[in-house]
Structures are given as C-alpha cells and as structure tokens.
Biopython code that builds the backbone (N, CA, C, O; Angstrom):
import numpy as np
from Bio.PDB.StructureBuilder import StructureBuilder

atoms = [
    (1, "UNK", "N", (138.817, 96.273, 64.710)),
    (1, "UNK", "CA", (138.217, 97.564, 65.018)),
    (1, "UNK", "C", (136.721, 97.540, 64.734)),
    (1, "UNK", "O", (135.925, 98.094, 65.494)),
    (2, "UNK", "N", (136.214, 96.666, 63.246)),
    (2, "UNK", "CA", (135.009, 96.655, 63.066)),
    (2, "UNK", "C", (134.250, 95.843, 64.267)),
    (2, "UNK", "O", (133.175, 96.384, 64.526)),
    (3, "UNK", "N", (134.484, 94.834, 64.969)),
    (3, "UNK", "CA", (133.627, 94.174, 65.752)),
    (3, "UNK", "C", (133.509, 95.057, 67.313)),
    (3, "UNK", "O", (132.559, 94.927, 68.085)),
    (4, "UNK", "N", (134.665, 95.929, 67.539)),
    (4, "UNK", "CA", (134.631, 96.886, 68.382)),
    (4, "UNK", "C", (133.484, 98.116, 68.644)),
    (4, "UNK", "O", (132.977, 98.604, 69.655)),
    (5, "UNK", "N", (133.352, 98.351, 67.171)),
    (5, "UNK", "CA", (132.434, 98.893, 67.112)),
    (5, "UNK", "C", (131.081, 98.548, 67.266)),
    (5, "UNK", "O", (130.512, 99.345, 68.012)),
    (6, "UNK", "N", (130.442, 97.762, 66.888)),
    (6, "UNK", "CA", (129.873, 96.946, 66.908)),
    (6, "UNK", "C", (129.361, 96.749, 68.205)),
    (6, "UNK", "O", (128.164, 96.825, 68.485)),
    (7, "UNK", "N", (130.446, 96.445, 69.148)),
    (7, "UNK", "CA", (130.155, 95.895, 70.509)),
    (7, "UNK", "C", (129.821, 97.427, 71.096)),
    (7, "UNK", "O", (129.574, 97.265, 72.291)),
    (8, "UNK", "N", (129.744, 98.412, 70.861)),
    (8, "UNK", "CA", (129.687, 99.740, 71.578)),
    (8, "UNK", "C", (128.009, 99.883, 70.618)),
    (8, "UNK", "O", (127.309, 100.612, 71.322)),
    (9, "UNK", "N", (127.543, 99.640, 69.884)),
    (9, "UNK", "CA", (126.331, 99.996, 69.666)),
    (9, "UNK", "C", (125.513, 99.158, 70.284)),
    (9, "UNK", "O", (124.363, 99.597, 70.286)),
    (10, "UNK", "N", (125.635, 98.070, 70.842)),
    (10, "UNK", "CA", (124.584, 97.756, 71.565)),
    (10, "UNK", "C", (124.440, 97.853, 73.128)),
    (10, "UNK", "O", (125.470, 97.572, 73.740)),
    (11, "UNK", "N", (123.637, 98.107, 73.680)),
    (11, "UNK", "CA", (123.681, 98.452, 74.972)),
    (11, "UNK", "C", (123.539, 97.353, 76.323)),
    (11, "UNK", "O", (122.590, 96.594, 76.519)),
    (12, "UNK", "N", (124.653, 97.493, 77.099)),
    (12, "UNK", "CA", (124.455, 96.193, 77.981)),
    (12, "UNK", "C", (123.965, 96.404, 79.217)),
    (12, "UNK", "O", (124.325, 97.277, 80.007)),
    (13, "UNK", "N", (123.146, 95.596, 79.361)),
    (13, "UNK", "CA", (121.925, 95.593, 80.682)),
    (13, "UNK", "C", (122.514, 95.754, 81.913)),
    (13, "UNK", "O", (123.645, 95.297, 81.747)),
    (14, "UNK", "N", (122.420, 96.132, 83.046)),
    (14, "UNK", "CA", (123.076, 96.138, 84.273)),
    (14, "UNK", "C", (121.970, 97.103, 85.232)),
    (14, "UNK", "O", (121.242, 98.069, 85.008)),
    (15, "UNK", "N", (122.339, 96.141, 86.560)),
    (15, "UNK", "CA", (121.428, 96.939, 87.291)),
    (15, "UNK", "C", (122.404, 97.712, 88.500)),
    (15, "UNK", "O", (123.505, 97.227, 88.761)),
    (16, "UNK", "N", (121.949, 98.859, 89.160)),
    (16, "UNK", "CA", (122.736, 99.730, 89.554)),
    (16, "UNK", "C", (123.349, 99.006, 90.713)),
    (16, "UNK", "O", (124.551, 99.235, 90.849)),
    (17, "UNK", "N", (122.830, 98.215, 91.551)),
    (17, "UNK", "CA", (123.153, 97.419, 92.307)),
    (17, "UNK", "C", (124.374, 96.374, 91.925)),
    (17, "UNK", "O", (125.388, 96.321, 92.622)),
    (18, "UNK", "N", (124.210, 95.647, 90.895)),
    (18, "UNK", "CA", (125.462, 95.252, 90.373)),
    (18, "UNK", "C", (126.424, 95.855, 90.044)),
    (18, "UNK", "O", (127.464, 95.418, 90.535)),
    (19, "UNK", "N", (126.537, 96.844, 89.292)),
    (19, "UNK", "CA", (127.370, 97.873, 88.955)),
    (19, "UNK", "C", (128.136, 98.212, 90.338)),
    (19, "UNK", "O", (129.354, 98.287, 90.178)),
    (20, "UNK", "N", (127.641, 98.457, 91.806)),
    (20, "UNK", "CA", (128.045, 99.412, 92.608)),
    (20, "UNK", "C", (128.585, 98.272, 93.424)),
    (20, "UNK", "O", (129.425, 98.510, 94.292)),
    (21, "UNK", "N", (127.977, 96.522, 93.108)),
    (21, "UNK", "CA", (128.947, 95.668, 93.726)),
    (21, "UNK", "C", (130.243, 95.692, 93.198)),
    (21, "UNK", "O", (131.302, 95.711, 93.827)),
    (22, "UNK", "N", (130.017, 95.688, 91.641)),
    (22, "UNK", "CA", (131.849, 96.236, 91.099)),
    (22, "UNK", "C", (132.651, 97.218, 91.888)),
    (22, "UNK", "O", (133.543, 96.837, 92.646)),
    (23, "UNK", "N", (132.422, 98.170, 91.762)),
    (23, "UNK", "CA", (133.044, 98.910, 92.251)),
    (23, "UNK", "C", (133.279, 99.169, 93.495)),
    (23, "UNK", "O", (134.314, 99.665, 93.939)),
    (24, "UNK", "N", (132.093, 98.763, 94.248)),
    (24, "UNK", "CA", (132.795, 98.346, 95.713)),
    (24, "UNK", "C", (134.050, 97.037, 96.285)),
    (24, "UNK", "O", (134.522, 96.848, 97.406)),
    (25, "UNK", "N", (134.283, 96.325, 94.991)),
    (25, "UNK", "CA", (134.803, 95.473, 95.561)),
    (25, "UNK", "C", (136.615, 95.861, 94.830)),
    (25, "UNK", "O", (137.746, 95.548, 95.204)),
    (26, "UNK", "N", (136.226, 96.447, 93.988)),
    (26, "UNK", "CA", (137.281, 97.577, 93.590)),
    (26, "UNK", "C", (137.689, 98.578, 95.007)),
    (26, "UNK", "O", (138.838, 98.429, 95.423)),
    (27, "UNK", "N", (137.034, 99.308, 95.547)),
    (27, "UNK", "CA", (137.249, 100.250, 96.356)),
    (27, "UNK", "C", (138.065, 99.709, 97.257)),
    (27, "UNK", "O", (139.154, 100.220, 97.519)),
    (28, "UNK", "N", (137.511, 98.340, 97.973)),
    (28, "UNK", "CA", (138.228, 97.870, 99.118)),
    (28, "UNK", "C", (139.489, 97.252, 98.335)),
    (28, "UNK", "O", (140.000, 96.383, 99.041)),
    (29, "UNK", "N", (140.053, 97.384, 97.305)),
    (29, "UNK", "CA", (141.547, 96.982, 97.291)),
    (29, "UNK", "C", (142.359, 98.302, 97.503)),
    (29, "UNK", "O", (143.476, 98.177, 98.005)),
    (30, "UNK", "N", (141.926, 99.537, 97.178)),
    (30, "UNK", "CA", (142.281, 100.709, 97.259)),
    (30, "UNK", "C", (142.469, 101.697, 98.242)),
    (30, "UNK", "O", (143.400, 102.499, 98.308)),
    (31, "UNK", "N", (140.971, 101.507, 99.427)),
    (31, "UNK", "CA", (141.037, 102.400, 100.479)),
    (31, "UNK", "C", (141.468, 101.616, 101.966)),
    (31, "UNK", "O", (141.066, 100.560, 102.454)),
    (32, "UNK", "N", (142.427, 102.585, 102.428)),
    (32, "UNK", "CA", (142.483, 101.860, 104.023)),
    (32, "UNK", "C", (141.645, 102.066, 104.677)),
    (32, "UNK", "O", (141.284, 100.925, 104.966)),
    (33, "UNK", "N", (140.958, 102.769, 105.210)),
    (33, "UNK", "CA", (139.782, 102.838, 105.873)),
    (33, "UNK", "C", (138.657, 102.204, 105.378)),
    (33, "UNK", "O", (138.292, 102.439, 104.226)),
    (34, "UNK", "N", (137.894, 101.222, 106.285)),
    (34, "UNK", "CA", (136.376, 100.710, 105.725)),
    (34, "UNK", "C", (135.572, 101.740, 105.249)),
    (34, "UNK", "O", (135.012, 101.758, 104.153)),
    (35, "UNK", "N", (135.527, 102.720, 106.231)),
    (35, "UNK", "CA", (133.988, 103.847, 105.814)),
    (35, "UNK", "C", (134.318, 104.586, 104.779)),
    (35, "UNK", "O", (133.434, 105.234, 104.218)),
    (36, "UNK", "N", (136.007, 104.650, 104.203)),
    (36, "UNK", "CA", (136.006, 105.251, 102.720)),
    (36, "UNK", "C", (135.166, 104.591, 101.128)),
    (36, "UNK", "O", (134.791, 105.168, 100.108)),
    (37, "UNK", "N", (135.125, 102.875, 101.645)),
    (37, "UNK", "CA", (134.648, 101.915, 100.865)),
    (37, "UNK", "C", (133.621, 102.561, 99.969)),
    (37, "UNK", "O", (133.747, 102.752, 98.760)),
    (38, "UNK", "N", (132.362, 102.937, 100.893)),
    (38, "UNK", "CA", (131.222, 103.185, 100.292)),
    (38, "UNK", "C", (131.281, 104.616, 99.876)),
    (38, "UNK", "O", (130.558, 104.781, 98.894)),
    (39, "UNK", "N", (131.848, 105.662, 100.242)),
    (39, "UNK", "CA", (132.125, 106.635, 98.813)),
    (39, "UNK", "C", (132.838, 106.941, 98.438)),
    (39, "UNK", "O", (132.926, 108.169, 98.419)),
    (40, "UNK", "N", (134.262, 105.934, 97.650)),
    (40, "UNK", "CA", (134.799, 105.970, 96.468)),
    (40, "UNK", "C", (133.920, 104.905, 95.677)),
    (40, "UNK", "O", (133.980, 105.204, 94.484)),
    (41, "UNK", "N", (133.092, 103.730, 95.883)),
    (41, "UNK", "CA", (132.153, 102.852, 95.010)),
    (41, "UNK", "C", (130.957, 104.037, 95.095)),
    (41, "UNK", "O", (130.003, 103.262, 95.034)),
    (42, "UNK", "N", (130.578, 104.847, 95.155)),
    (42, "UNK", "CA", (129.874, 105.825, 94.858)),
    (42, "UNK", "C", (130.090, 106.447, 93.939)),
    (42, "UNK", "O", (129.349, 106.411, 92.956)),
    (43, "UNK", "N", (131.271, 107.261, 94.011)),
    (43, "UNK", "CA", (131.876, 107.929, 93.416)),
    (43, "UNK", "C", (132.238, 107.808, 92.062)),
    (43, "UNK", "O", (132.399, 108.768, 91.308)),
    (44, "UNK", "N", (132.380, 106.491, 91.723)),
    (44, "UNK", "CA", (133.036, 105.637, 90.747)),
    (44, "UNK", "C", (131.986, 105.340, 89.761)),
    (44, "UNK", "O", (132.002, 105.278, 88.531)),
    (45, "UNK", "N", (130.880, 105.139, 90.827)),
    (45, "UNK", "CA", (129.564, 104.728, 90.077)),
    (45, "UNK", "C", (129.014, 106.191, 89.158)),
    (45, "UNK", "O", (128.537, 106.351, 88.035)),
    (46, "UNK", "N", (129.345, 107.044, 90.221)),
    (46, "UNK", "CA", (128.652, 108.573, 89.161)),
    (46, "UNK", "C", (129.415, 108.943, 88.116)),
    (46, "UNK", "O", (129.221, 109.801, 87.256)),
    (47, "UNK", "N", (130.520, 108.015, 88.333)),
    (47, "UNK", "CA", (131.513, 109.167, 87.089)),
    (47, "UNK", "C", (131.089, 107.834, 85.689)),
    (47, "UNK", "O", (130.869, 108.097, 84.507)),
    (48, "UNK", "N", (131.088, 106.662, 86.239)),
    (48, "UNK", "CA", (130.829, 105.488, 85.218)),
    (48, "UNK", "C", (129.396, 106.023, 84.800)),
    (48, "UNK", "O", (129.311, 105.965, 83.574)),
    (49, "UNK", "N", (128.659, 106.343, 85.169)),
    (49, "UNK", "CA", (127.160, 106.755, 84.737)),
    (49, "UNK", "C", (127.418, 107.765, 83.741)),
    (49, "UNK", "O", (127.177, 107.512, 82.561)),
    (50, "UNK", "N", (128.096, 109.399, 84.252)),
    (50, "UNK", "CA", (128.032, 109.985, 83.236)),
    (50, "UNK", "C", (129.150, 110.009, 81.941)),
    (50, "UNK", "O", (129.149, 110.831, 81.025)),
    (51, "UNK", "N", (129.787, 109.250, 82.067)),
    (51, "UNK", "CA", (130.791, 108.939, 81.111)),
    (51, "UNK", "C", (129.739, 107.930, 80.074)),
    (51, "UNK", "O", (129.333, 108.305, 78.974)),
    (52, "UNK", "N", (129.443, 106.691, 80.655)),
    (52, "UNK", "CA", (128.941, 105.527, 79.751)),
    (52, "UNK", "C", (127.833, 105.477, 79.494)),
    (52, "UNK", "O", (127.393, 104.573, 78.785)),
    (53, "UNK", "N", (126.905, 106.645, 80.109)),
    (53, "UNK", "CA", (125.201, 106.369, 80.048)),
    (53, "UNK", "C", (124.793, 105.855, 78.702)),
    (53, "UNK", "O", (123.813, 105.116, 78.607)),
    (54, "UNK", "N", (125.535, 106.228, 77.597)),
    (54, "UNK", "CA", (125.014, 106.036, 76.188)),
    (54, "UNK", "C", (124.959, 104.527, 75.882)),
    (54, "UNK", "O", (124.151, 103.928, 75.172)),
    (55, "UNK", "N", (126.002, 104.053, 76.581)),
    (55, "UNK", "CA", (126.386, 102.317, 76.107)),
    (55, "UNK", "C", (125.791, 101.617, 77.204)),
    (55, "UNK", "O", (125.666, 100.416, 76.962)),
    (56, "UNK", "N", (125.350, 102.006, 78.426)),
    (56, "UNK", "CA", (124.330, 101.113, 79.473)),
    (56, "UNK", "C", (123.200, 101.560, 79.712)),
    (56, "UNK", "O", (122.919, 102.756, 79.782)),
    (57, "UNK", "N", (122.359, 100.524, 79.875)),
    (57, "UNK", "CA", (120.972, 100.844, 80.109)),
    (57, "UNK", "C", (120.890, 99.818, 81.078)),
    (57, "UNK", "O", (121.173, 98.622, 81.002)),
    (58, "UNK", "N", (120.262, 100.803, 82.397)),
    (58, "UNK", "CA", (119.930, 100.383, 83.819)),
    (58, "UNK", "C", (118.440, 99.840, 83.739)),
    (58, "UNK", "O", (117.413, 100.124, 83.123)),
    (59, "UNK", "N", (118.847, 98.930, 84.665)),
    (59, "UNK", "CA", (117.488, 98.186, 84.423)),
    (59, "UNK", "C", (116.720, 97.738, 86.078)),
    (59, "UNK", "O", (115.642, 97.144, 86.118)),
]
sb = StructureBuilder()
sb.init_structure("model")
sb.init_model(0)
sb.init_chain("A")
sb.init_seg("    ")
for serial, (resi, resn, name, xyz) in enumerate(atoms, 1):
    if name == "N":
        sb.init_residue(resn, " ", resi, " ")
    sb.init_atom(name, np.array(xyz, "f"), 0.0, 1.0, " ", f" {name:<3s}", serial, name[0])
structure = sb.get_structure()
C-alpha cells in the first residue's frame, strides 16, 4: 500500500496526443461504427482529464 502511494504522488508526463492514441485504440475494440471511434476516444479523454488531472501533467 506504501509504494502505492508513493506512485500516486508523483506525476506522470503524457502528452494529449498519446493519451488520445490510448484511447482510441480502446474505442475501436468497442464501437461498430468507424465515425463513433473518434468520440468515444474523446470522450474518454475528458472524463480521464477530469478525474486524474492531479496525478498527470500534460506536456
């Protein structure tokens, strides 16, 4: 639990572009339609932003 913690105080670098390749490549296992692709990896990206902003810093 202690090294858990630990790992949540420091903040890990990522740029929004990477981040939104995650999740786009997430999306396409999920949506049948192509043109849904790009906003549920949108989508995913805003909710990961305001959930985690504290523990990532965009770079």
């Amino acid at each position: 639990m202690h090294k858990q913690d630990i790992a949540f105080n420091r903040c890990a670098k990522y740029t929004v572009e990477e981040l939104l390749s995650v999740f786009r490549a997430e999306a396409q296992f999920i949506c049948k339609k192509p043109e849904d692709v790009r906003t549920v990896a949108e989508s995913a990206l805003s909710d990961f932003i305001k959930c985690y902003r504290r523990y990532v810093r965009f770079v």
